[in-house]
C-alpha positions as CSV (number, residue, x, y, z in Angstrom):
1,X,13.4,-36.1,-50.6
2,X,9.7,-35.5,-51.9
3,X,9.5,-38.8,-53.4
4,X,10.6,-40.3,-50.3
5,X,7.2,-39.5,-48.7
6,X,5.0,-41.5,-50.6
7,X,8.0,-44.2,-50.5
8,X,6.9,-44.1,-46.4
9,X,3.3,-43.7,-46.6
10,X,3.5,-47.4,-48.8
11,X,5.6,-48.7,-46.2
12,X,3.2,-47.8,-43.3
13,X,0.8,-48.6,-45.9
14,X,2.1,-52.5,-46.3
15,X,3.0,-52.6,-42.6
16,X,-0.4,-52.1,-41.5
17,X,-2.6,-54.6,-44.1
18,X,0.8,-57.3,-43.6
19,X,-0.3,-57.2,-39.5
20,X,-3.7,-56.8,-40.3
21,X,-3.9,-53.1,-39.0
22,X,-7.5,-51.9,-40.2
23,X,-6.2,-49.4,-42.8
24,X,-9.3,-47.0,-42.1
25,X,-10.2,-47.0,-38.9
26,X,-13.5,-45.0,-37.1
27,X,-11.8,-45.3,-33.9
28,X,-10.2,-42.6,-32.4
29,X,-6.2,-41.9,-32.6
30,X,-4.5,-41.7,-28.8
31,X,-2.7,-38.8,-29.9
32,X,-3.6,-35.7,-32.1
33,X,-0.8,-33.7,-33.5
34,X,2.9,-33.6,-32.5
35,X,3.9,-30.2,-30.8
36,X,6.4,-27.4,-31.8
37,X,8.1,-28.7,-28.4
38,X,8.6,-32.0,-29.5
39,X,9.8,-31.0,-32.4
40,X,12.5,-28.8,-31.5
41,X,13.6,-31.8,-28.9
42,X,13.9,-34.4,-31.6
43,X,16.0,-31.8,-34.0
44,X,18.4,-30.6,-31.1
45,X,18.5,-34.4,-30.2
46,X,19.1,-35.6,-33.5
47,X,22.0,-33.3,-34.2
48,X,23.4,-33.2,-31.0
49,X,23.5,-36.9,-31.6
50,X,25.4,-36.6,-34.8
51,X,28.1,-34.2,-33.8
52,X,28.7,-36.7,-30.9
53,X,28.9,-39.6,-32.5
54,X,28.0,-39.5,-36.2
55,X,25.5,-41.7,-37.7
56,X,26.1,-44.2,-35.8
57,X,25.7,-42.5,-32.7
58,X,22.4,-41.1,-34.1
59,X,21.2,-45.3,-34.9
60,X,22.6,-46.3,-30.8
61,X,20.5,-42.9,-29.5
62,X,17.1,-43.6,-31.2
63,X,16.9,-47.4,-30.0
64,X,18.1,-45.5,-26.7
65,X,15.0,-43.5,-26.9
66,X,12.7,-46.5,-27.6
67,X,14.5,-48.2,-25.0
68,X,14.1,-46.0,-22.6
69,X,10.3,-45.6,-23.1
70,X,9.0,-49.0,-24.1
71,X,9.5,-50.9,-21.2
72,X,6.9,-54.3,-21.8
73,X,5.8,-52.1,-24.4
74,X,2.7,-50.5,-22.8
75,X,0.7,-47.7,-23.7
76,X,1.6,-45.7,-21.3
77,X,4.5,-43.7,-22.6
78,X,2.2,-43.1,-26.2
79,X,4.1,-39.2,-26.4
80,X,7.1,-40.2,-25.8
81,X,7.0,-43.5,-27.9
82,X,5.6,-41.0,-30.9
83,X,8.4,-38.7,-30.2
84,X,10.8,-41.4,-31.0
85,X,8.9,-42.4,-33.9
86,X,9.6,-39.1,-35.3
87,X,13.2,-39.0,-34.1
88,X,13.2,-42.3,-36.5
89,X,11.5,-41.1,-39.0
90,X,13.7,-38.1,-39.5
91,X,16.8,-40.3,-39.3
92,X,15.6,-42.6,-41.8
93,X,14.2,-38.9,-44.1
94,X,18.1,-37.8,-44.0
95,X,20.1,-41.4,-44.6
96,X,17.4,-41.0,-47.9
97,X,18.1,-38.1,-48.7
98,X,21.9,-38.6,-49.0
99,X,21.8,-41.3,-50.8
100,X,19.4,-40.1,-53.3
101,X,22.0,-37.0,-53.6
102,X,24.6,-39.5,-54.1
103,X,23.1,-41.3,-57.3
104,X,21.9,-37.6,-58.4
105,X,25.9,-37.0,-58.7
106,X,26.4,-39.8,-60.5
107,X,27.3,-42.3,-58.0
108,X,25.9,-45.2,-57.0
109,X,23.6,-45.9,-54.3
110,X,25.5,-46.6,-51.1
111,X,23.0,-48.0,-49.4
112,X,21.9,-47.4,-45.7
113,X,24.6,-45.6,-43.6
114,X,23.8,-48.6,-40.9
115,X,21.5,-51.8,-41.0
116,X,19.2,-50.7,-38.5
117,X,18.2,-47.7,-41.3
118,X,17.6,-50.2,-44.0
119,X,13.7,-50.3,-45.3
120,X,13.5,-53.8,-43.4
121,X,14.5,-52.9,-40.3
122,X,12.6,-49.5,-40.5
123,X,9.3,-51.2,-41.6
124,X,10.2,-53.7,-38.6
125,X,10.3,-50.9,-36.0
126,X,6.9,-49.6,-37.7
127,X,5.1,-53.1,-36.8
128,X,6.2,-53.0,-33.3
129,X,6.0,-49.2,-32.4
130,X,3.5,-47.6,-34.4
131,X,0.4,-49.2,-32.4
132,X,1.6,-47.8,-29.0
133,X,0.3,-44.0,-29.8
134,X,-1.5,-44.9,-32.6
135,X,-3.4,-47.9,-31.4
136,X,-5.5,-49.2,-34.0
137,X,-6.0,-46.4,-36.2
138,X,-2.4,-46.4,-37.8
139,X,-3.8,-44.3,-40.5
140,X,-2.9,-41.1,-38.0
141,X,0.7,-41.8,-38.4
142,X,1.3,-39.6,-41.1
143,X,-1.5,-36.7,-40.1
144,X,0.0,-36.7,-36.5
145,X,3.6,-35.9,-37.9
146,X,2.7,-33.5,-41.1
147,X,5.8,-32.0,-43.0
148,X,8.0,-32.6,-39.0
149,X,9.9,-34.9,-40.1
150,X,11.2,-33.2,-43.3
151,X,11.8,-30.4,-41.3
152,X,13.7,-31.9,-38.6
153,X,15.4,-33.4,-41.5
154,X,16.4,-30.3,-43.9
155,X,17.3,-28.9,-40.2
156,X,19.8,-31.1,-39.6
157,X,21.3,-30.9,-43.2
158,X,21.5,-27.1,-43.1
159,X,23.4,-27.9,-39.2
160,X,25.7,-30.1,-41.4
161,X,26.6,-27.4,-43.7
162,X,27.7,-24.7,-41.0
């Protein structure tokens, strides 16, 4: 799943010069760092999804969570908009990260367990979500998350194994 990272940092990357995001920004970032709160919400969420309703419970539940805090799409709701980037994020890290293990067994890539966790549709939801807590300094993306997504991720998997 390490080489997925820089896989995601290009795709921010692209999504931000293909809208013309200023890549480097001076401005200042709406939001900081994600908290050990939110974290732990987005992992029990994430695998309470699952166990509920599989993968395709997970894909219904984070469009629930953008849904539910997007309304017009104002900046208003920037933590909770960032929390369900990350919920996302994570999603997308462990759909990866199984089908990476698949092809490292000798199979053949599956593809995306749904369409909405394709690389199109993922890069889609960047373009329209990102600039809620990130404004115009898109750059912060990454920084504001650190390692949370791969750990939400590898938490999930290890759930998955129990």
């Amino acid at each position: 799943m390490s080489r997925l990272k820089p896989f995601i940092r290009l795709t921010i990357l692209a999504v931000a010069v293909s809208v013309g995001w200023p890549v480097i920004s001076f401005g200042q970032t709406i939001l900081n760092q994600v908290s050990p709160v939110t974290v732990a919400h987005v992992q029990a969420r994430f695998i309470g999804a699952f166990k509920q309703g599989g993968m395709s419970g997970v894909v219904t539940d984070v469009q629930a969570c953008y849904d539910a805090t997007t309304d017009a799409k104002t900046t208003q709701n920037e933590d909770a908009v960032a929390a369900c980037l990350l919920y996302d994020y994570a999603v997308v890290l462990s759909d990866t990260g199984w089908r990476q293990a698949a092809v490292a067994r000798g199979l053949s890539d599956p593809g995306p367990t749904s369409p909405y966790l394709s690389e199109q549709a993922w890069t889609a939801r960047l373009a329209i979500y990102v600039p809620v807590p990130f404004g115009d300094d898109t750059a912060a993306f990454g920084p504001y998350f650190g390692n949370a997504p791969q750990q939400i991720s590898d938490a999930f998997a290890a759930s998955m194994a129990n």
